[in-house]
C-alpha angles and dihedrals in degrees: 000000000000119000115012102254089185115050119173111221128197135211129222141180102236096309105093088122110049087041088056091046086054105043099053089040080060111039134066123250087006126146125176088235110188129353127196132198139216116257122261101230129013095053117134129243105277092041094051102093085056092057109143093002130115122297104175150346126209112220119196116196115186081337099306117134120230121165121215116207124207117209147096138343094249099097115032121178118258147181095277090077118033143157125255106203113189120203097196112202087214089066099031118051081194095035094135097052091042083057085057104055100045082051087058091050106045079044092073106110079339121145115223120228096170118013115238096256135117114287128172099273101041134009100226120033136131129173108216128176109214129212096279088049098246102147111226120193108202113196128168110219140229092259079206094061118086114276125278136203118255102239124030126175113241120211110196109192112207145141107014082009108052133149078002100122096094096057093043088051095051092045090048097053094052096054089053144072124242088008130140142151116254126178125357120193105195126200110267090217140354109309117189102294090347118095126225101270091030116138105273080181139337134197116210139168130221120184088343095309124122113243130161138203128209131181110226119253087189113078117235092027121173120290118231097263123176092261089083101039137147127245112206109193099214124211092214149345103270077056087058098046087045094056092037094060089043098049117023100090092148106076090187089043087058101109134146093330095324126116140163115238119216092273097051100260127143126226133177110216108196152153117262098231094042096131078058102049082048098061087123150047096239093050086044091053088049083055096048089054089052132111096171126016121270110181102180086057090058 
């Protein structure tokens, strides 16, 4: 696949690095990869108390990237965007007990949303929601079935959004590269919010990564917030301007390369190289001015 285009950041409330510390004390084949730090002068005024701190780490989990972002408690992940992680007895020949341990540790002071038990379309899954509030669906799959990644990013479409996910995915897979829309299991009938023909679940692909999309069978479920949001490395910045059109339907979200697309969700449309472009304060203050990326003005 080469470098990650697609990279799900998530947002905490001072805690980044103890979340990063506890995640890859927790799960298998997991480094802490980069870090990067506020700068010590230039920040603005809500950043400044942050000066020098952590930004960011960069988590890699079976080699999959995931940023963590340390700020502030104004976003905060959620159930409307989770992780499927997939312990696949094919390539572990403990793949169920493996599943178990990561379930206790993510447990500790965790809130669960689906108990680990056997359910019709997997004999061992749980969806548990751990302290920081990132949502973590463990399933043990069909080692028959074909091979999954380890980790795929899970929209659940409910309350305003509801019965949505077709059409996002639709509209996702025709912004992005090597993208395309695999099964879709629908709803036989009416099930709680969700209509007869709804997505059950969908598999999709976006610049080669696995994603999938589900309508909510459970009333008042979570809204898309930027606790849960999508970072795009972009080659250029005709890439940029391209993905910004499609995407930015929330004039007052627009902020220093992030937007809210119509269904809520939040992306981060940036340059590749942008850690680089923000090698100094002054760079890091034109970012901070910015709705959309400019990279030439950095």
């Amino acid at each position: 696949m080469g470098m990650q285009k697609i990279i799900p950041s998530l947002w905490f409330d001072r805690t980044a690095g103890e979340a990063a510390e506890f995640y890859a004390s927790l799960f298998p084949h997991t480094t802490i990869a980069h870090t990067s730090s506020y700068p010590s002068e230039g920040v603005g005024e809500r950043q400044r108390a942050f000066a020098g701190e952590l930004l960011t780490a960069e988590l890699e989990i079976d080699g999959f990237a995931i940023t963590l972002i340390n700020a502030d408690a104004s976003f905060r992940p959620n159930q409307a965007l989770s992780f499927l992680v997939h312990f696949d007895p094919a390539r572990d020949p403990e793949a169920r007990e493996h599943l178990d341990d990561l379930w206790a540790g993510l447990l500790d002071d965790g809130v669960v949303h689906m108990p680990l038990d056997e359910y019709p379309f997997s004999e061992r899954y749980g969806w548990i929601e751990d302290r920081f509030g990132v949502s973590w669906q463990l399933m043990l799959t069909n080692p028959a079935a074909s091979p999954q990644p380890f980790l795929t990013p899970d929209f659940l479409f409910g309350g305003a959004m509801q019965d949505r996910a077709e059409e996002a995915l639709e509209f996702y897979t025709s912004l992005f590269a090597d993208a395309g829309v695999g099964s879709i299991r629908r709803y036989p009938q009416q099930s709680g919010p969700a209509a007869s023909g709804a997505v059950m679940f969908a598999e999709f692909r976006l610049e080669g990564q696995a994603f999938a999309a589900m309508d909510s069978v459970v009333e008042n479920s979570d809204d898309f917030t930027p606790g849960f949001s999508f970072q795009v490395m972009c080659a250029d910045q005709d890439e940029i301007d391209r993905l910004w059109a499609a995407l930015s339907s929330v004039p007052d979200a627009e902020q220093c390369g992030w937007c809210v697309d119509r269904f809520g969700v939040s992306w981060q449309i940036v340059p590749a190289d942008l850690p680089a472009l923000l090698s100094t304060p002054e760079s890091y203050q034109a970012m901070l001015a910015m709705k959309k990326i400019v990279i030439a003005d950095l």
